[in-house]
Biopython code that builds the backbone (N, CA, C, O; Angstrom):
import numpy as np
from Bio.PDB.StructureBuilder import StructureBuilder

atoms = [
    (1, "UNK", "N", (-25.260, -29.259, 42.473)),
    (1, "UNK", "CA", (-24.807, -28.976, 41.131)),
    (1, "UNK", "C", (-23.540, -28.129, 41.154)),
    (1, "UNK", "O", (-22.593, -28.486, 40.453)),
    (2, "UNK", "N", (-23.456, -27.073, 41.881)),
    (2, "UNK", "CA", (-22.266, -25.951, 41.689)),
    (2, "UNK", "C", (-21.583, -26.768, 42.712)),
    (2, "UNK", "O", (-20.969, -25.850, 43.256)),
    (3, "UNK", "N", (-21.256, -27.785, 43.346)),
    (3, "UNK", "CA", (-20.342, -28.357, 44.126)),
    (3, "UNK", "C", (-19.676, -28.966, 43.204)),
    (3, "UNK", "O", (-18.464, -28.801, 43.064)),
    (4, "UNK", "N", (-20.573, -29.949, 42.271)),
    (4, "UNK", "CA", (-19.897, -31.198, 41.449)),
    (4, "UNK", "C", (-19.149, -30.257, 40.302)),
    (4, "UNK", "O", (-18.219, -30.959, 39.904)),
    (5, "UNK", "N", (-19.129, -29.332, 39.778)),
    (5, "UNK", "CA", (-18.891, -27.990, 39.565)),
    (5, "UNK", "C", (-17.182, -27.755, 39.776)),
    (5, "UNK", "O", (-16.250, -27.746, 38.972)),
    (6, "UNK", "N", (-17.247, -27.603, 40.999)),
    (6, "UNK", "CA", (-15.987, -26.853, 41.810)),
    (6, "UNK", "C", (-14.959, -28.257, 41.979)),
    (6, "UNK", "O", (-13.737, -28.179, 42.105)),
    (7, "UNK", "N", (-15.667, -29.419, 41.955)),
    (7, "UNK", "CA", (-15.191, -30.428, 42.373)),
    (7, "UNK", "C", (-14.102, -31.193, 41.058)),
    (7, "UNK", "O", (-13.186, -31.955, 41.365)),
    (8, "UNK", "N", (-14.365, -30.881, 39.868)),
    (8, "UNK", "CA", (-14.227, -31.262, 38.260)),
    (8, "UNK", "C", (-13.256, -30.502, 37.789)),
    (8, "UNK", "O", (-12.786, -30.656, 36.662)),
    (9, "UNK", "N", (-12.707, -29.226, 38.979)),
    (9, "UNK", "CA", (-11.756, -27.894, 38.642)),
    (9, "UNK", "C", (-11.004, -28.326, 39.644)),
    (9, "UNK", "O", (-11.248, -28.225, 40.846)),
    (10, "UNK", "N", (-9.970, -28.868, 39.065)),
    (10, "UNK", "CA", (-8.799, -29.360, 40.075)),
    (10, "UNK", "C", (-7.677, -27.977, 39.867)),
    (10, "UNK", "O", (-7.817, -26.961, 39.185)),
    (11, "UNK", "N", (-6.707, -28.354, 40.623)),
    (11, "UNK", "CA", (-5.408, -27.558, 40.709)),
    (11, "UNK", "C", (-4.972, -28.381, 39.103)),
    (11, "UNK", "O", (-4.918, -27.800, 38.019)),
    (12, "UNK", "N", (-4.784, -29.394, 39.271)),
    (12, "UNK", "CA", (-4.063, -29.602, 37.828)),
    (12, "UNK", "C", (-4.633, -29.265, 36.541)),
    (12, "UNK", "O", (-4.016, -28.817, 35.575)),
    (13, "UNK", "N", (-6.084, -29.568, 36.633)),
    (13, "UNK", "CA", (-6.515, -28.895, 35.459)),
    (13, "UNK", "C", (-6.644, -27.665, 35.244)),
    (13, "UNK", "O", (-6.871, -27.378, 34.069)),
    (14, "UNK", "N", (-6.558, -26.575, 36.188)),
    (14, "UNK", "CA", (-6.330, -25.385, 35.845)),
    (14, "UNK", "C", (-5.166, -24.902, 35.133)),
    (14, "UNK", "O", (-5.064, -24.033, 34.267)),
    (15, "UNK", "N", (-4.045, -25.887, 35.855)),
    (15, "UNK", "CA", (-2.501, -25.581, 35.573)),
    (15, "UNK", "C", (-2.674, -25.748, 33.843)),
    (15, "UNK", "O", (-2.344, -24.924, 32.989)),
    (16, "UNK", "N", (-3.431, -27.370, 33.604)),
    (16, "UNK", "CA", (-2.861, -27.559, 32.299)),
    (16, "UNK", "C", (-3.882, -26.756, 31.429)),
    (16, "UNK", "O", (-3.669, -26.694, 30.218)),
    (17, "UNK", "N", (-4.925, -26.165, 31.940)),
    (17, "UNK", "CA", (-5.304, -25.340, 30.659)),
    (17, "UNK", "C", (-4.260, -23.538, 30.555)),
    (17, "UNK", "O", (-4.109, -22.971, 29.473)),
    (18, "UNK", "N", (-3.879, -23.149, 31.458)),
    (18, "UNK", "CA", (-3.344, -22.139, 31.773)),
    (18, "UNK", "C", (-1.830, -22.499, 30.938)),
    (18, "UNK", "O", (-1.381, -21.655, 30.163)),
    (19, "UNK", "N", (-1.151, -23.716, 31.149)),
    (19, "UNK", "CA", (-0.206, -24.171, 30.417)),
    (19, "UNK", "C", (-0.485, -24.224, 28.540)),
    (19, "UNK", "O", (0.287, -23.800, 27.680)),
    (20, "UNK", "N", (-1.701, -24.820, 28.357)),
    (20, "UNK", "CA", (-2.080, -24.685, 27.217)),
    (20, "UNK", "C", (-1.940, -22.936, 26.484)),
    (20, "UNK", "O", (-1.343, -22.486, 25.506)),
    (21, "UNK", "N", (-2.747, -22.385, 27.452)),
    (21, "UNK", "CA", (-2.659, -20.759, 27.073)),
    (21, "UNK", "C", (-1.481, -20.152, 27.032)),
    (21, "UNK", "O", (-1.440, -19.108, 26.380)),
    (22, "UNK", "N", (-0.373, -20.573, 27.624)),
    (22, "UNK", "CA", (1.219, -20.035, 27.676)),
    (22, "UNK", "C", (1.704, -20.676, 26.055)),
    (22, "UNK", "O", (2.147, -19.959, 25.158)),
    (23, "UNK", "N", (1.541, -21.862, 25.974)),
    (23, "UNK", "CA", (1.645, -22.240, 24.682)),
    (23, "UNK", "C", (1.307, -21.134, 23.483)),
    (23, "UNK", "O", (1.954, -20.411, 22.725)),
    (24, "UNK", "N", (-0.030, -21.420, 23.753)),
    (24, "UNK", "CA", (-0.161, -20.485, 22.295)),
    (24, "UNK", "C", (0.212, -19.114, 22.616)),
    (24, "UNK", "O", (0.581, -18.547, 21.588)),
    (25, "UNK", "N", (0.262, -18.366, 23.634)),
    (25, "UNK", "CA", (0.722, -17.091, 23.498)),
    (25, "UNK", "C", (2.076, -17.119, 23.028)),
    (25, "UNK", "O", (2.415, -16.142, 22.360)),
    (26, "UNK", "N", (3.014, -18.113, 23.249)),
    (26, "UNK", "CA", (4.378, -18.123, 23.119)),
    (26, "UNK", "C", (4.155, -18.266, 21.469)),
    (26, "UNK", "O", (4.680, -17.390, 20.783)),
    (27, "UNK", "N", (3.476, -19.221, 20.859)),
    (27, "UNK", "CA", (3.473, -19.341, 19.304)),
    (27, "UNK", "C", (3.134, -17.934, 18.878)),
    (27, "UNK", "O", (3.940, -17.359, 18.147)),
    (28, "UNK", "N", (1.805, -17.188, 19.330)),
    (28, "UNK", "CA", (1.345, -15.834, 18.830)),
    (28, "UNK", "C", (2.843, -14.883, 18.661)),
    (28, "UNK", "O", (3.310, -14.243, 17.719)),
    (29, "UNK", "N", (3.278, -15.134, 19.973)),
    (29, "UNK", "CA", (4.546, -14.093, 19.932)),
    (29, "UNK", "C", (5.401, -14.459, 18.979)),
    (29, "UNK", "O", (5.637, -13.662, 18.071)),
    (30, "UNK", "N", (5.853, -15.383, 19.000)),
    (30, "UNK", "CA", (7.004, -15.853, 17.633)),
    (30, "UNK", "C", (6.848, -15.534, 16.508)),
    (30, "UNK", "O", (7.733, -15.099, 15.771)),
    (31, "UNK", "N", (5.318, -15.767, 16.129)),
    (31, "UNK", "CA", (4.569, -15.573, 15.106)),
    (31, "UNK", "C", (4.597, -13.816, 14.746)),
    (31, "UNK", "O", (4.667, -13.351, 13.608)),
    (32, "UNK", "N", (4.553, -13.341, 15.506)),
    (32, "UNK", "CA", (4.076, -11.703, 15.604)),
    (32, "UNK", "C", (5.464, -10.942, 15.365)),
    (32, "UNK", "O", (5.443, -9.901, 14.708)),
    (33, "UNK", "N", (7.048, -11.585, 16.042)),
    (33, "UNK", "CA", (8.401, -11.245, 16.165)),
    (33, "UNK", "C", (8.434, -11.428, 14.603)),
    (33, "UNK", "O", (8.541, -10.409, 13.922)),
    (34, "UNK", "N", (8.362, -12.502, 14.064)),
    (34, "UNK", "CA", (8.914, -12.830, 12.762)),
    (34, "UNK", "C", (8.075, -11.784, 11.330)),
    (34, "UNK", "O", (8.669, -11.494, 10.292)),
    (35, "UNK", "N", (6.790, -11.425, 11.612)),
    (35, "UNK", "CA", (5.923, -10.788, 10.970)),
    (35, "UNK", "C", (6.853, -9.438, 11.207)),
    (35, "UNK", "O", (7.200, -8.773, 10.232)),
    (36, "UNK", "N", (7.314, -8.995, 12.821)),
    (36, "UNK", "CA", (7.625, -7.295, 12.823)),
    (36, "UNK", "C", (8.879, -7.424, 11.590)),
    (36, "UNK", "O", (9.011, -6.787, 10.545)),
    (37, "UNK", "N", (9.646, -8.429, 12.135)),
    (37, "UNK", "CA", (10.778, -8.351, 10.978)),
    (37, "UNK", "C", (10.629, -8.459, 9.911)),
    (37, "UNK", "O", (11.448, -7.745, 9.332)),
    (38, "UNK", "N", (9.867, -9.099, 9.087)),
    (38, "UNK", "CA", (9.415, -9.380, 7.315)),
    (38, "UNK", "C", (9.619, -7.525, 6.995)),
    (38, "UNK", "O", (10.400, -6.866, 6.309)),
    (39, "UNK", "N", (8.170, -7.111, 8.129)),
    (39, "UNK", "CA", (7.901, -5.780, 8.111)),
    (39, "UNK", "C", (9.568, -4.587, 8.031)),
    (39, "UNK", "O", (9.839, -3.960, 7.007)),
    (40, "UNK", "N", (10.122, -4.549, 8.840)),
    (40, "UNK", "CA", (11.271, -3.567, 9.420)),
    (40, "UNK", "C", (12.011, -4.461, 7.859)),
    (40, "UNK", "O", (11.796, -3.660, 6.949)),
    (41, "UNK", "N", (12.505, -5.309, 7.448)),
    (41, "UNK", "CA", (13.400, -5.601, 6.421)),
    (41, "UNK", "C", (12.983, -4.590, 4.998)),
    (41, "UNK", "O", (13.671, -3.889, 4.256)),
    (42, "UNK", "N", (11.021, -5.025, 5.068)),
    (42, "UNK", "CA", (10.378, -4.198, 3.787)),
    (42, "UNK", "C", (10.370, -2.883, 3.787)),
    (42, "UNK", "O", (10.126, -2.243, 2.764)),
    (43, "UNK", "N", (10.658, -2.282, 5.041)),
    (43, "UNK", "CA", (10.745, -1.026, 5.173)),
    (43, "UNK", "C", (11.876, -0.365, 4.568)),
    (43, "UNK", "O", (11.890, 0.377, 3.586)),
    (44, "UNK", "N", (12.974, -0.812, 5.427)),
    (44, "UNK", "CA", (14.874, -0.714, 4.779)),
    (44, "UNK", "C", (14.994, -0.653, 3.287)),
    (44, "UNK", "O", (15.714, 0.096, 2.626)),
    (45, "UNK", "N", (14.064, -1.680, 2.829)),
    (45, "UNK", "CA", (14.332, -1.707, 1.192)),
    (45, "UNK", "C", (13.709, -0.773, 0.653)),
    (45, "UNK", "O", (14.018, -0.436, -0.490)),
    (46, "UNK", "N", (12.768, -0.182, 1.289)),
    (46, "UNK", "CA", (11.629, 0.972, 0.522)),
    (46, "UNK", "C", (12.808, 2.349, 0.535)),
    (46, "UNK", "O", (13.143, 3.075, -0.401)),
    (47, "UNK", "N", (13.267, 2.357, 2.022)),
    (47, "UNK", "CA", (14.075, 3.532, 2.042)),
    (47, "UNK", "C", (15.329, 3.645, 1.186)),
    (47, "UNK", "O", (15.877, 4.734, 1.011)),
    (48, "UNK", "N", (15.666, 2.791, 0.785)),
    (48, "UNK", "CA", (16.913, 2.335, 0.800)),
    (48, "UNK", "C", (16.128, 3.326, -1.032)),
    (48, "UNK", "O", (16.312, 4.518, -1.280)),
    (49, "UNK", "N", (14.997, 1.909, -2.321)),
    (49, "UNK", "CA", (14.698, 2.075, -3.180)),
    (49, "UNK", "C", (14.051, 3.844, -3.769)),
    (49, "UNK", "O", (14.023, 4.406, -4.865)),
    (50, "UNK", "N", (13.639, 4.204, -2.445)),
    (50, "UNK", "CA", (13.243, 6.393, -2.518)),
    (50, "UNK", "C", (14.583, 6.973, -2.383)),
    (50, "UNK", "O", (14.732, 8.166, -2.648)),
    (51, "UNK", "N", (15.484, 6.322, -2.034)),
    (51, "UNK", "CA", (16.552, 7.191, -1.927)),
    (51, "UNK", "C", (17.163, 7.189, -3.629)),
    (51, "UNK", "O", (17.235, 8.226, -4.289)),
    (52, "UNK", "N", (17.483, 6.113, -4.044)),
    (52, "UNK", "CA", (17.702, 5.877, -5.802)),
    (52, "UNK", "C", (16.652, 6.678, -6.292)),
    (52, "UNK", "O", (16.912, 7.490, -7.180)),
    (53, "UNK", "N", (15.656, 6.591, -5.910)),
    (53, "UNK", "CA", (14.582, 7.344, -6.388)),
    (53, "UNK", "C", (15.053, 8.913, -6.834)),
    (53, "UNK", "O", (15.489, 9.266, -7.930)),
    (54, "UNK", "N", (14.855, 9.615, -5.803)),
    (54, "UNK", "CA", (15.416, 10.862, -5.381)),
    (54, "UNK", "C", (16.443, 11.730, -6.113)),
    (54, "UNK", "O", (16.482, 12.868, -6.580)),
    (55, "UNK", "N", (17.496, 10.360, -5.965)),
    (55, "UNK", "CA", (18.449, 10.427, -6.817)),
    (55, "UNK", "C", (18.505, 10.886, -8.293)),
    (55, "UNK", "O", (19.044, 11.819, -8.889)),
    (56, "UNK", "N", (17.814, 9.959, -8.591)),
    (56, "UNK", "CA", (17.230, 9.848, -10.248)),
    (56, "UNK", "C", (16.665, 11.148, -10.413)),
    (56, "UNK", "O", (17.214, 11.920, -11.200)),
    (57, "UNK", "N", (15.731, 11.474, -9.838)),
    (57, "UNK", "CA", (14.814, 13.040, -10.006)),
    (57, "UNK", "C", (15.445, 13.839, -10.039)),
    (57, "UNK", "O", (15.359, 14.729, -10.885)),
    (58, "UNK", "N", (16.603, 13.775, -8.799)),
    (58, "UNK", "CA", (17.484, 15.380, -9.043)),
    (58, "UNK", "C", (18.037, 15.258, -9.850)),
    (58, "UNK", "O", (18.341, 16.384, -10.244)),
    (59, "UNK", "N", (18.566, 14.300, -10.658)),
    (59, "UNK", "CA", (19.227, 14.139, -11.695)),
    (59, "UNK", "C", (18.835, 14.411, -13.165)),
    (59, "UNK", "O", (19.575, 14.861, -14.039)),
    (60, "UNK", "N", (17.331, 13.999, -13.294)),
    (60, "UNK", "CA", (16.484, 14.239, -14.021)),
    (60, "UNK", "C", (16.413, 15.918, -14.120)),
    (60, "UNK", "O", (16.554, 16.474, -15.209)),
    (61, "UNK", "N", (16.146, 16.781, -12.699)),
    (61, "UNK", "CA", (15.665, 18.019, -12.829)),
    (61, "UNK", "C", (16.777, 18.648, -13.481)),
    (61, "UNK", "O", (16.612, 19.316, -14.501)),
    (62, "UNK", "N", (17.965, 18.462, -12.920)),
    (62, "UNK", "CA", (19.374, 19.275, -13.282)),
    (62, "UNK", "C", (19.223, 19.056, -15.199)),
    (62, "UNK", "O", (19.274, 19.938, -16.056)),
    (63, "UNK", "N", (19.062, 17.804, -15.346)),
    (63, "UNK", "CA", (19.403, 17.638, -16.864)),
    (63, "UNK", "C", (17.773, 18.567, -17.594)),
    (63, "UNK", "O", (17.990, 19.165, -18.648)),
    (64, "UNK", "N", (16.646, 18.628, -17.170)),
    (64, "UNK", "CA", (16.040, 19.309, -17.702)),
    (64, "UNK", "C", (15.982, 20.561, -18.080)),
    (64, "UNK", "O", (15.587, 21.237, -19.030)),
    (65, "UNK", "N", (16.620, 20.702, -16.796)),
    (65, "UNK", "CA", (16.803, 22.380, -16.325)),
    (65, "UNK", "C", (18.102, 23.118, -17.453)),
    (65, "UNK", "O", (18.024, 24.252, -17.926)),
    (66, "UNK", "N", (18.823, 22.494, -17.605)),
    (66, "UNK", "CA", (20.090, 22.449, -18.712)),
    (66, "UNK", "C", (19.871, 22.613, -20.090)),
    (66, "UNK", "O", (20.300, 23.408, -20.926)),
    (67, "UNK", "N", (18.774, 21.271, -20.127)),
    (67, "UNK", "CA", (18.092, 21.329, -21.700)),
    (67, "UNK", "C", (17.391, 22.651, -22.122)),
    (67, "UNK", "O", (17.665, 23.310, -23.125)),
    (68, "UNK", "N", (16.483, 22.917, -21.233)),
    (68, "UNK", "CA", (15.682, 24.298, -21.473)),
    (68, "UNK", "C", (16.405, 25.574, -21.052)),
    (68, "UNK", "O", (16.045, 26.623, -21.586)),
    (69, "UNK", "N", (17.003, 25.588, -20.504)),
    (69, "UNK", "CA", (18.257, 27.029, -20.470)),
    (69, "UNK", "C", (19.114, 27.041, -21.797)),
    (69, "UNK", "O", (19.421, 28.160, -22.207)),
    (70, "UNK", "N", (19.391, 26.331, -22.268)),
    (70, "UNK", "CA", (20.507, 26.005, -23.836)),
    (70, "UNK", "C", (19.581, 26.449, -24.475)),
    (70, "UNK", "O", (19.713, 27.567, -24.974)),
    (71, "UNK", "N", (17.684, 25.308, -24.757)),
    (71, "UNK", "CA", (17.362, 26.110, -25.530)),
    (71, "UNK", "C", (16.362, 27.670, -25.929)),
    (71, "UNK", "O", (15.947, 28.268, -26.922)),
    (72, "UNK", "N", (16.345, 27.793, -24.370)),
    (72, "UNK", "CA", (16.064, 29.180, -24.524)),
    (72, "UNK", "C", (16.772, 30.177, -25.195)),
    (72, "UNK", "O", (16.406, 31.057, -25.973)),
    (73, "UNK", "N", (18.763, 29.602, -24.360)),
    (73, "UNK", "CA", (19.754, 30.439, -25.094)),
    (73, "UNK", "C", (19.240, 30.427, -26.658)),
    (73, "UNK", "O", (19.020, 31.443, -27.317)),
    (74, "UNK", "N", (19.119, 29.309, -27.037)),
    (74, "UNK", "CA", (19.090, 29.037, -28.603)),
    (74, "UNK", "C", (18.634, 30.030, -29.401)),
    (74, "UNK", "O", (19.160, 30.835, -30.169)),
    (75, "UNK", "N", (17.111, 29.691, -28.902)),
    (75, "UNK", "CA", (16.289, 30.455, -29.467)),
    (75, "UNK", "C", (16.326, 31.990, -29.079)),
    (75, "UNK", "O", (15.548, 32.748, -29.658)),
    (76, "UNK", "N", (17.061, 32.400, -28.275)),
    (76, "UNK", "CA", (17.362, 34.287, -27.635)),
    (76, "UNK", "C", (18.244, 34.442, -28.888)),
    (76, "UNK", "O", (18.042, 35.343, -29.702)),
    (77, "UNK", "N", (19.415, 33.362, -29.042)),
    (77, "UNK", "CA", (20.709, 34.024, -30.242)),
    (77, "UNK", "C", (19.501, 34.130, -31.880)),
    (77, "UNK", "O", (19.408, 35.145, -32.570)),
    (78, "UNK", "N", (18.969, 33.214, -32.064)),
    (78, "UNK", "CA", (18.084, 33.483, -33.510)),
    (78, "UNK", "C", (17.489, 34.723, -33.490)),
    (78, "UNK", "O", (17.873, 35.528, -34.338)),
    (79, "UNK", "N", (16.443, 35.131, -32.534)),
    (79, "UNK", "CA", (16.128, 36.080, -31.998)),
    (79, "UNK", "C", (17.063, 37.499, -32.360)),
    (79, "UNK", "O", (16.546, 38.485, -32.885)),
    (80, "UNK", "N", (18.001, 37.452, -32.122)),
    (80, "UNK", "CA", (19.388, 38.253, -32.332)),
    (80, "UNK", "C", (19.442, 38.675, -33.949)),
    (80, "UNK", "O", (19.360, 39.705, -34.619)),
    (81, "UNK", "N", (19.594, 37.538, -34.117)),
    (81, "UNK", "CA", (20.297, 37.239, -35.388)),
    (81, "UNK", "C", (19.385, 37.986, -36.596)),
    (81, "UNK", "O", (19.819, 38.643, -37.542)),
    (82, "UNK", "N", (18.088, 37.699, -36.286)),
    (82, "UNK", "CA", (17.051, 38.337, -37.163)),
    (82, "UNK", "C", (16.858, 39.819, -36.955)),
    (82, "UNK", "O", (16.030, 40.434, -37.627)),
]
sb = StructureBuilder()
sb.init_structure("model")
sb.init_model(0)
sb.init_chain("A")
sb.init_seg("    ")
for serial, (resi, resn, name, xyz) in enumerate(atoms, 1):
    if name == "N":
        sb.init_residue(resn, " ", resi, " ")
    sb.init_atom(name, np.array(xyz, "f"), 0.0, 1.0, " ", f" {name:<3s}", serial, name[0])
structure = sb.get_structure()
């Protein structure tokens, strides 16, 4: 039994299943290269979109910060006035 076995496992059929397995690892990899990049592109745009972000906020804070200093002034001169 384990002769007829050993006998059914040629050199070539090892090659071509081992060939088979180079195959798909080569697809996995292609497959896996093109996924890192989707990834690294979605990244760039995230950084790229927090930086506008950022932007906007400090921009936001300065103009808040402006609004409520004026009307603190505001309300300090009434304050005065009375």
């Amino acid at each position: 039994m384990m002769e007829s076995m050993r006998e059914s496992w040629t050199d070539k059929r090892l090659d071509e299943r081992f060939n088979g397995i180079d195959q798909r690892l080569d697809s996995l990899e292609r497959r896996m290269e093109a996924g890192f990049a989707r990834v690294d592109a979605d990244i760039r745009e995230l950084r790229v979109q927090m930086a506008a972000m950022q932007r906007t906020m400090a921009q936001g804070f300065i103009a808040l910060s402006t609004v409520m200093v004026a009307g603190f002034g505001g309300m300090a001169g009434l304050l005065v006035t009375l």
